[in-house]
N, C-alpha and C positions, 0 to 999 in steps of 0.2 A: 551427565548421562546422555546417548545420544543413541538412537533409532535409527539400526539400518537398514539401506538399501532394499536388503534382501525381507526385512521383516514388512517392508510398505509394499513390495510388489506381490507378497503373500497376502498382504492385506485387502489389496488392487483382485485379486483371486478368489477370496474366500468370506470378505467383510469381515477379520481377526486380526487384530494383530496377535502375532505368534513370536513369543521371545524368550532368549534363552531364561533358564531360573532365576541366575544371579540381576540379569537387569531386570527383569519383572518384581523382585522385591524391592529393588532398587526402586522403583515406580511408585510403589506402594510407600514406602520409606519416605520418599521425599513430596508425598502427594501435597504438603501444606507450602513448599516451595512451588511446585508446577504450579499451582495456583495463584501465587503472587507473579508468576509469570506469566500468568493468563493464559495457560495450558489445560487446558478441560476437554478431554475427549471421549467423556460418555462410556469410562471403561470400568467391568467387571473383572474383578479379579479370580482368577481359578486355582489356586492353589496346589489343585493334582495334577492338572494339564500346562500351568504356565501361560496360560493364554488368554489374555486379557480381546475380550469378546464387544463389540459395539457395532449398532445396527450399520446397513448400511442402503440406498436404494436401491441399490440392483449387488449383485454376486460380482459383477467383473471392473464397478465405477466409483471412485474414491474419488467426489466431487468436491475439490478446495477450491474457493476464492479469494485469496491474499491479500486484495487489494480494492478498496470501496472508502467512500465518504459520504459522511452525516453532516446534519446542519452546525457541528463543533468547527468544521470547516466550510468548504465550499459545497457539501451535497444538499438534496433540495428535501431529505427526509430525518426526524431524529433519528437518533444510534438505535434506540431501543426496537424503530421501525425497519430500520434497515435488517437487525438482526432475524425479525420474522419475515423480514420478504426474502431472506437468503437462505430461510429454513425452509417456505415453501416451497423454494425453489430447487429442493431438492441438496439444498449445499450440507456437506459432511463437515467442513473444516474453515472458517471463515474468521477473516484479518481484517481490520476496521482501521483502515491505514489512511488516520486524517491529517490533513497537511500542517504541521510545527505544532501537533496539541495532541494530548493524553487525555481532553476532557471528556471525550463519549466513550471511553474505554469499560467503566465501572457498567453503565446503561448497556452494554451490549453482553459484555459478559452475562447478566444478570437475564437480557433476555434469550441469549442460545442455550444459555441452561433450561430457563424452562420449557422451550423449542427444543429440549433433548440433541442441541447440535455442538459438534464441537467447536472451539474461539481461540484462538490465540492472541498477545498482543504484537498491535502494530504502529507505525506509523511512519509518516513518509516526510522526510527533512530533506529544507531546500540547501542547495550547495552552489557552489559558484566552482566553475574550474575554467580557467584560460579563458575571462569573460564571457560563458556560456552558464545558465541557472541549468542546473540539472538535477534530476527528483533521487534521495536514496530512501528504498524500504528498511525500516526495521524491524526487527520479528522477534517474539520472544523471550521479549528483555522484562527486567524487573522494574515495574512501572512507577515505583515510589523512588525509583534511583536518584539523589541532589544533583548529581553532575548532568545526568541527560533532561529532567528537567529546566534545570538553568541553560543550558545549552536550548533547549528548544526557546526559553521564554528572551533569549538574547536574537534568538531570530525575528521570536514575535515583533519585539521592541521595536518601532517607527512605523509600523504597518498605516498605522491612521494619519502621521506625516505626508505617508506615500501615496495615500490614496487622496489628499489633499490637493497634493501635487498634481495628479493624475487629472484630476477633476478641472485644475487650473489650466491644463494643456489641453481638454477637451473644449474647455467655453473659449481658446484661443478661436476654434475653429467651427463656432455656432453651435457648441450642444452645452445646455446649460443645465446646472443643478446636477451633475451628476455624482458630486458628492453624497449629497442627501438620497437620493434616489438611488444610490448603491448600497448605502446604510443599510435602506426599507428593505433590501436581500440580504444582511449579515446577521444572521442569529447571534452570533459570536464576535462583537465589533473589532475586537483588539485579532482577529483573522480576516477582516478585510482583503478582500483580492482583486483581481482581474477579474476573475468568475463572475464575481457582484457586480463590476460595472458593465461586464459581457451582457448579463440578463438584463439590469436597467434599460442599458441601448437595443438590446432586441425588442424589448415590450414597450422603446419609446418609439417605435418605429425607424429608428435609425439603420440597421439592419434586419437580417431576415432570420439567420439563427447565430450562434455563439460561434460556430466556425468563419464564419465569414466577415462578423465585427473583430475578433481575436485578428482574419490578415489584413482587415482596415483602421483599425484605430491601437492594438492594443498588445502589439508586438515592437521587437526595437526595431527603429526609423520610422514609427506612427505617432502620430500627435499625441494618441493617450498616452504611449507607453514611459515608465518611469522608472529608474532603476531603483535596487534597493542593496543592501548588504546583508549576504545571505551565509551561511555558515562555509568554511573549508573542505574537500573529500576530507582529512584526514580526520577535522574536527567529528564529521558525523559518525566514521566510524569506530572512535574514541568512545563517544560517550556512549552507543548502544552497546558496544561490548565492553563498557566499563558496569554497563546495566546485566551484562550474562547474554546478550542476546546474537543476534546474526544480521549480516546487511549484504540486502540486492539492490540491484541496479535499476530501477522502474524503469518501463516503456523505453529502452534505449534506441527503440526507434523512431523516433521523435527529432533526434536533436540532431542539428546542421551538420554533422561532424565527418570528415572522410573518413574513409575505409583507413589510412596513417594513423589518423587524428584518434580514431575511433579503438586501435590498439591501443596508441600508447595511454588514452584512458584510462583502459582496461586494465592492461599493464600494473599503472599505478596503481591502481581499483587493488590488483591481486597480493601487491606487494605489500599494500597497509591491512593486509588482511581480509579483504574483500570474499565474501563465501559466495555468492550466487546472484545471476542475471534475472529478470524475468526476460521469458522467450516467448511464454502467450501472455498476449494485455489486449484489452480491447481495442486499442488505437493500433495493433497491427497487421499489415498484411499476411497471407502468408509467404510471401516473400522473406518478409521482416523474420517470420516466425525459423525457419530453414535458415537465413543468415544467424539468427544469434543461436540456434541451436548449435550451428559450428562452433561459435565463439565460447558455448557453453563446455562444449567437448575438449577443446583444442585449449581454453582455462583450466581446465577441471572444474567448473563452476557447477553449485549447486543449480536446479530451476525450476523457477517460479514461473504461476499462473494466477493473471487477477485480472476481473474487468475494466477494473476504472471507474466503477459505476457513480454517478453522481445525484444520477436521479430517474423516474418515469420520464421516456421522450425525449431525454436531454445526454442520454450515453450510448453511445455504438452496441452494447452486449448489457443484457441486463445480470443480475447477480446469477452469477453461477451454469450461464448458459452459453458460453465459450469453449472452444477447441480443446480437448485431451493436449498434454505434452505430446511433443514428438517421444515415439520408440528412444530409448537407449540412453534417456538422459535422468540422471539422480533426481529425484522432486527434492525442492527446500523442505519439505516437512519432515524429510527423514532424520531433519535435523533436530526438529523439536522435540 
């Protein structure tokens, strides 16, 4: 079952979604599956009206944030934290999209319910295309699925090798311990990143913040940087829609790729199935935000909106305090 267009931009209007009879019991019907798929939107059922009613902040602002991380990965707050600092924040609909793990997924759910906010789930898998790592969201999926979890835990797999590595190419060049010293930031050992040794080397004084250690030590052609073996495009969006779910494109403004390059992507992207871009992310300009809004239109691509958030102090856009979509483009949620 699937929510459309027309029922989210009523929503966008009035804080209801309004839908026809047949999908509204439909909704009802399957309320123990939306659930397993971490679909919870705070909705009353009306029976004579059809119209499934959920607060909203304002009459005209259907505030999503798609895209965030908890200490399961590389953020600097638990799941269950992140969940009330995005309910604070005014967020309506919010995706807990931590990097190759499902483990703060249960802790978030658990707290936007009683934050009366809506959750969906997420998460974001690393891919390798034409040796460039590139981030894909998933949304929506069934989060007990075997295949997407084995698939994520075959990405986990070497992480502590690589950060070994990592460490070993940093004391090449006078920074020492930073193995250990990246540990002391991994809540989650076996998600070990960049991130963790980003923060080690800012608080050892070696740089000044995580953008600037990232273009000196910890990108490729830097002494940190180490490659790793990260999942297929085709792989990741095998196993989220072998899970029921949907897959965007994170922060595609980020990555090296020309305007060529950056089609035939996409391309690919659409032909394996690919549903939607994110077009707002906190790492974009609005330059970025107008190019992929094209590329949203011109795909037919669903689109997404998430900060990135990682932490207090440490992310461009804090939860839920980002740019509306541009005019005219489908939101991913209508798909949920």
């Amino acid at each position: 079952m699937r929510i459309g267009a027309d029922a989210v931009e009523a929503r966008h209007r009035t804080g209801v979604w309004s839908l026809p009879a047949a999908m509204a019991v439909g909704l009802v019907d399957r309320q123990g599956e939306l659930a397993g798929r971490g679909v919870i939107r705070r909705l009353c059922y009306d029976a004579r009206s059809t119209i499934f009613r959920c607060p909203a902040p304002s009459a005209t602002v259907f505030n999503c944030d798609l895209h965030c991380h908890s200490t399961c990965s590389d953020g600097l707050l638990a799941a269950a934290d992140v969940a009330t600092r995005a309910a604070a924040n005014g967020v309506d609909l919010l995706a807990l999209t931590d990097h190759d793990s499902l483990d703060g997924l249960s802790a978030v759910q658990a707290a936007a319910t009683a934050a009366g906010m809506g959750f969906v789930n997420g998460v974001e898998i690393s891919i390798e295309w034409q040796g460039l790592q590139i981030h894909m969201l998933g949304y929506a999926f069934d989060r007990s699925d075997q295949a997407l979890n084995a698939g994520l835990a075959s990405i986990r797999s070497g992480r502590v090798e690589r950060a070994q590595r990592m460490s070993a190419e940093l004391e090449k060049v006078g920074i020492e311990g930073a193995f250990d010293g990246a540990m002391r930031y991994a809540a989650n050992p076996s998600l070990i990143s960049r991130a963790h040794f980003g923060r080690f080397l800012v608080d050892s004084g070696v740089a000044k913040d995580l953008r600037s250690v990232f273009e000196s030590y910890l990108v490729p052609g830097r002494p940190g940087y180490v490659d790793h073996r990260w999942a297929t495009l085709a792989d990741s969006l095998a196993w989220v829609h072998a899970a029921g779910g949907l897959v965007a494109v994170a922060h595609p403004g980020r990555y090296k790729l020309s305007r060529v390059e950056m089609r035939r992507f996409l391309a690919e992207f659409k032909d394996l199935g690919g549903e939607a871009i994110e077009v707002v992310s906190g790492s974009h300009t609005q330059e970025h935000v107008d190019i992929f809004a094209r590329y949203a239109r011109e795909y037919d691509f669903l689109a997404s909106r998430g900060s990135d958030f990682h932490g207090p102090g440490e992310s461009y856009f804090d939860l839920g305090q980002l740019a509306a979509l541009p005019d005219g483009l489908k939101p991913v949620w209508a798909a949920f």
